[in-house]
C-alpha positions as CSV (number, residue, x, y, z in Angstrom):
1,X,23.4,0.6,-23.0
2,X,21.5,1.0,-19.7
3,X,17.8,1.4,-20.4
4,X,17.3,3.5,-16.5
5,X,19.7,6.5,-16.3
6,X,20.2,8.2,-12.6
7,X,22.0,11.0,-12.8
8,X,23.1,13.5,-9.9
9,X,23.2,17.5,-9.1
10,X,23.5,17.8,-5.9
11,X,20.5,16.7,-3.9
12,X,18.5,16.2,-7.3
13,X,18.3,13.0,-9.1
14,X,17.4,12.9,-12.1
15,X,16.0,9.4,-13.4
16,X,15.9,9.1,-17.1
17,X,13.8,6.1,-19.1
18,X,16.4,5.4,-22.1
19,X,15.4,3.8,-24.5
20,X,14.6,6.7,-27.4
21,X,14.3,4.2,-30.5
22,X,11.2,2.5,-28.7
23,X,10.1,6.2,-27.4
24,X,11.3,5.1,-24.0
25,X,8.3,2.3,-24.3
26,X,8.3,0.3,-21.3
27,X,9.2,-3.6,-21.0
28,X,9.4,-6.1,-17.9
29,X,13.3,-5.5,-17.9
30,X,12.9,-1.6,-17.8
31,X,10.4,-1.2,-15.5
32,X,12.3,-3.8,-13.2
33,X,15.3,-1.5,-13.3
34,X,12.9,1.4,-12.7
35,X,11.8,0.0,-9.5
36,X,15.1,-0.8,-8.5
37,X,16.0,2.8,-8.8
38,X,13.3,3.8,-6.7
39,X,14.1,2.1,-4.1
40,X,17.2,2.5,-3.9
41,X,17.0,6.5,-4.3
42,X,14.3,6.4,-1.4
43,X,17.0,4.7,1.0
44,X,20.0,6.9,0.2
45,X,19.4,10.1,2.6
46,X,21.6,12.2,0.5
47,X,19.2,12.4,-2.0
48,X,16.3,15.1,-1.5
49,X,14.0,15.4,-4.8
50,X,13.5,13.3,-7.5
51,X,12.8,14.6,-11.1
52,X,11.5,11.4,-13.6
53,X,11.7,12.2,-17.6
54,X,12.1,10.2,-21.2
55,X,15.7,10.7,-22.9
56,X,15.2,12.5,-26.2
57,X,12.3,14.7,-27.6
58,X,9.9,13.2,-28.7
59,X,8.5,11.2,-25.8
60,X,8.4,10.8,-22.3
61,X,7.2,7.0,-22.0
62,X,5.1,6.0,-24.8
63,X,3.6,3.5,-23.0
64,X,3.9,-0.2,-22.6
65,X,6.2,-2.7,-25.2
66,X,2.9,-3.9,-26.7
67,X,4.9,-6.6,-28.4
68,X,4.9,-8.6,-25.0
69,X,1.4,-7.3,-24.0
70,X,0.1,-8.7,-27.2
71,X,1.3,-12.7,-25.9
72,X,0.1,-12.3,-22.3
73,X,-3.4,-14.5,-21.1
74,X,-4.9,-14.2,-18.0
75,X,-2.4,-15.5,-15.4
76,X,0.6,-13.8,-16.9
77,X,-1.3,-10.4,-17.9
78,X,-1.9,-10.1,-13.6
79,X,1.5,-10.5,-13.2
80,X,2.3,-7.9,-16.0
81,X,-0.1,-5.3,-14.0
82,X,1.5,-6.3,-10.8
83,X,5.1,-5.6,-12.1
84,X,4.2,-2.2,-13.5
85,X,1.9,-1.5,-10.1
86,X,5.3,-2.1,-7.9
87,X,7.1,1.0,-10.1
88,X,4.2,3.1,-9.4
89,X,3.9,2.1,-5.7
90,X,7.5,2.7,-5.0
91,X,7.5,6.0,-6.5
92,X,4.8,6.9,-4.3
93,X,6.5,5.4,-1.3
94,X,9.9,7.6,-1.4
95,X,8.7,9.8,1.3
96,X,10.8,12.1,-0.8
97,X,8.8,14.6,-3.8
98,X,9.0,13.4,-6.8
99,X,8.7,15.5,-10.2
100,X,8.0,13.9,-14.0
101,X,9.4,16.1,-16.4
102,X,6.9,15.3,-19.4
103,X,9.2,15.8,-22.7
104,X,6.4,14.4,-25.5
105,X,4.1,11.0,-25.3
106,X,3.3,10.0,-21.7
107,X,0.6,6.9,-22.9
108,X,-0.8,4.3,-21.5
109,X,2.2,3.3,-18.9
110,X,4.3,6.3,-19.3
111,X,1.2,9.1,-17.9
112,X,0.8,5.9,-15.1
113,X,3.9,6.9,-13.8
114,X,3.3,10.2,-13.8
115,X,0.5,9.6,-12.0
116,X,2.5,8.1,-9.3
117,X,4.7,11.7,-8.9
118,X,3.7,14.1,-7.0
119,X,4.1,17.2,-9.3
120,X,3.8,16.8,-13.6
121,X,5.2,19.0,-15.5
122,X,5.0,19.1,-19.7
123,X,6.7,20.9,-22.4
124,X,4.2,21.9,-25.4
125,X,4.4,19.1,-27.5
126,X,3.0,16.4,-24.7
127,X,0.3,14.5,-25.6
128,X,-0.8,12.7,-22.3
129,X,-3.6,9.6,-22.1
130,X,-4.6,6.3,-21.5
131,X,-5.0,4.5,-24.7
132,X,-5.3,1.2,-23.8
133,X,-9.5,0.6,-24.8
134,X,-8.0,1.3,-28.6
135,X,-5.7,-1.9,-27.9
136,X,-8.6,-3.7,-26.1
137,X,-7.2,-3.9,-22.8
138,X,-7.7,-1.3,-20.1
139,X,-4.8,0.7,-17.8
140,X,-3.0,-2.0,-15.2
141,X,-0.3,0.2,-13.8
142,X,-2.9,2.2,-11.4
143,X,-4.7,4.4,-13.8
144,X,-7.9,3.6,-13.2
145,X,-7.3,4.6,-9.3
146,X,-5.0,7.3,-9.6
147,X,-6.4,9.3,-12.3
148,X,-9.8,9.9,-10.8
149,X,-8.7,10.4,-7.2
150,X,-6.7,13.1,-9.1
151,X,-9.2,14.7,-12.0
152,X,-12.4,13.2,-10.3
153,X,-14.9,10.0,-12.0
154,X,-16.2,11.9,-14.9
155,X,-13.0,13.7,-16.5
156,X,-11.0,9.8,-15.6
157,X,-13.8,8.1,-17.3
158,X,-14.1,10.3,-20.3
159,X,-10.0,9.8,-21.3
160,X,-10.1,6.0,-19.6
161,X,-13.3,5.1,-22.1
162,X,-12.3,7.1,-25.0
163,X,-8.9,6.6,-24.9
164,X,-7.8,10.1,-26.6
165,X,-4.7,11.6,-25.8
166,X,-4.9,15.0,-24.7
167,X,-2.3,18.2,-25.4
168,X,-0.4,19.7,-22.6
169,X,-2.2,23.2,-22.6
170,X,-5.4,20.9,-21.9
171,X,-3.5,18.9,-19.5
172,X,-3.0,21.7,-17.5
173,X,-6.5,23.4,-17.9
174,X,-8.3,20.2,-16.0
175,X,-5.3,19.9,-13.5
176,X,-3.4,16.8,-14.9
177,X,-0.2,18.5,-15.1
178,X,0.7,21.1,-12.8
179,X,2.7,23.6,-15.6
180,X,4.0,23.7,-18.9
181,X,7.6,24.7,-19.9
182,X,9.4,25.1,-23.2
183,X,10.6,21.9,-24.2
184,X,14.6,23.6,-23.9
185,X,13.5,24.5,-20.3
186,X,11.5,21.6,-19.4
187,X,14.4,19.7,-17.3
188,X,16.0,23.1,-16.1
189,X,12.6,24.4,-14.7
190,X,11.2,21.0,-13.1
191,X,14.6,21.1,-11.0
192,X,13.9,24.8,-9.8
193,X,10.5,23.8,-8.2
194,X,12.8,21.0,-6.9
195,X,15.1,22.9,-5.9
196,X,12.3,24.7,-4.2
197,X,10.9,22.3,-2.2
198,X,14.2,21.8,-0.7
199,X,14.7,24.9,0.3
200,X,11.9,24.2,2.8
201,X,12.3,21.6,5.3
202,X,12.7,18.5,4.0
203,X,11.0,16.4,7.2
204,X,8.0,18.5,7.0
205,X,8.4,18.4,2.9
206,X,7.9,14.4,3.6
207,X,5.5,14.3,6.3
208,X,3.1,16.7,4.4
209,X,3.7,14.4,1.3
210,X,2.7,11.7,3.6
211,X,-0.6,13.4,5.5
212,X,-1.6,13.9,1.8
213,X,-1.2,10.6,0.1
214,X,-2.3,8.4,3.3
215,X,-5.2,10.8,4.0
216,X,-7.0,10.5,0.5
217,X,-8.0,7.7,1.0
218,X,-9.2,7.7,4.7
219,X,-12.7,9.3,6.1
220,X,-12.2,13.0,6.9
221,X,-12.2,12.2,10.6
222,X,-9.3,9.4,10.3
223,X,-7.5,11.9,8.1
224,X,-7.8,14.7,10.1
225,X,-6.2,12.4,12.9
226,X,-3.6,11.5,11.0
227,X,-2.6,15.1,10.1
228,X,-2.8,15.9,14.0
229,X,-0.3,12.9,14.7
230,X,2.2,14.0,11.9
231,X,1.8,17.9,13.2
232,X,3.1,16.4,16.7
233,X,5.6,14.5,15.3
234,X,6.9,17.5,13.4
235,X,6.7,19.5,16.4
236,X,9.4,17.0,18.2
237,X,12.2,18.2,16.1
238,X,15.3,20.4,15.6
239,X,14.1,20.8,12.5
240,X,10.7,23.0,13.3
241,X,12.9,25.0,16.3
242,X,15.3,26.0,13.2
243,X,11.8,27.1,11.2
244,X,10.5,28.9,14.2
245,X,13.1,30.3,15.2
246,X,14.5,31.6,12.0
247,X,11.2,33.1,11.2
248,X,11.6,35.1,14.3
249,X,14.5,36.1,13.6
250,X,13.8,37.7,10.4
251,X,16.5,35.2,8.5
252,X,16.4,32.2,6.0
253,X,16.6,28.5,8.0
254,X,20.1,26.4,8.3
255,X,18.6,23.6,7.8
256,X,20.6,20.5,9.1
């Protein structure tokens, strides 16, 4: 059985970690078939969203396989980091928006990737953290960058040093997950704010993506250069006369 699902409707895939006797924990084989999935989803132009989720209820990703953590020393636990860093990096570099469907645990590896997405989304039961001080490592697959570009130092540091997992509702409150669905809805309603998105044009959908994620981590200046060079680029195409012009014309855009 395939640990990595991909699964299609329409311009939607859906990737689903499958492996719900280990709570979809992640090891070297599943999070090389991860990036693999990535990558190829980001260089097939049918596909226009993608939503990431855990198959069954009770988690998302639970986190790392611990069993191989537990035998790594210092040259191989780099290389373990670096794996899980390529997954997050290549969800980041899809140009294309990317949604995690939160269905239960996202630990340790499993809110990494999340992380990585551009929207989260949780059902009620979630419970969402880094755990790893409680295992006496720390996060390698980007949470200690990611999670206080997103939350800011003091709220990243609080769940980094702790390493308590906190519920959806909470989740929500500080801005770690964007909404919270019923766990029946959870899939359905991730894919309508997918759907969403691609009712808007999708090369401004990915440019804006783009300004965003390359101009966080510029000086405001660089970034605001940035945004002006995308803005032109945007302006060269069919797709922006479609916008215009549909807007003046009082009618929803054919996008091509």
């Amino acid at each position: 059985m395939s640990t990595v699902l991909v699964a299609r409707d329409g311009a939607i895939a859906t990737v689903t970690v499958n492996r719900p006797e280990k709570l979809n924990a992640l090891d070297h084989d599943t999070i090389g078939a991860l990036t693999a999935a990535f990558v190829e989803l980001a260089a097939d132009s049918t596909v226009g969203a993608i939503v990431l989720t855990g198959a069954g209820e009770k988690a998302c990703i639970a986190g790392a396989d611990i069993v191989g953590l537990s035998r790594q020393g210092v040259l191989d636990g780099k290389r373990n980091a670096q794996h899980g860093q390529r997954l997050t990096l290549a969800i980041e570099a899809t140009g294309k928006p990317v949604l995690a469907a939160i269905n239960g645990f996202a630990l340790g590896g499993g809110l990494e990737m999340a992380l990585a997405c551009d929207l989260r989304y949780a059902s009620p039961n979630a419970k969402l953290g880094l755990p790893e001080v409680s295992l006496g490592i720390i996060p390698g697959y980007g949470g200690t960058q990611r999670l206080p570009r997103l939350l800011g130092v003091g709220k990243a540091l609080e769940l980094v040093m702790t390493g308590d997992p906190i519920p959806a509702e909470e989740a929500l409150r500080i801005g770690l997950v964007n909404g919270v669905f019923p766990q029946a809805e959870l899939l359905t309603a991730t894919k309508a704010v997918a759907q969403k998105i691609l009712s808007r044009g999708r090369t401004a959908v990915g440019l804006a993506k783009q300004a965003v994620r390359r101009g966080i981590h510029l000086p405001i200046v660089e970034g605001l250069e940035l945004e002006a060079d995308l803005f032109g680029m945007i302006s060269s195409t069919d797709e922006m006369r479609e916008g215009m012009r549909a807007f003046l014309e009082k009618r929803k855009p054919n996008w091509q």
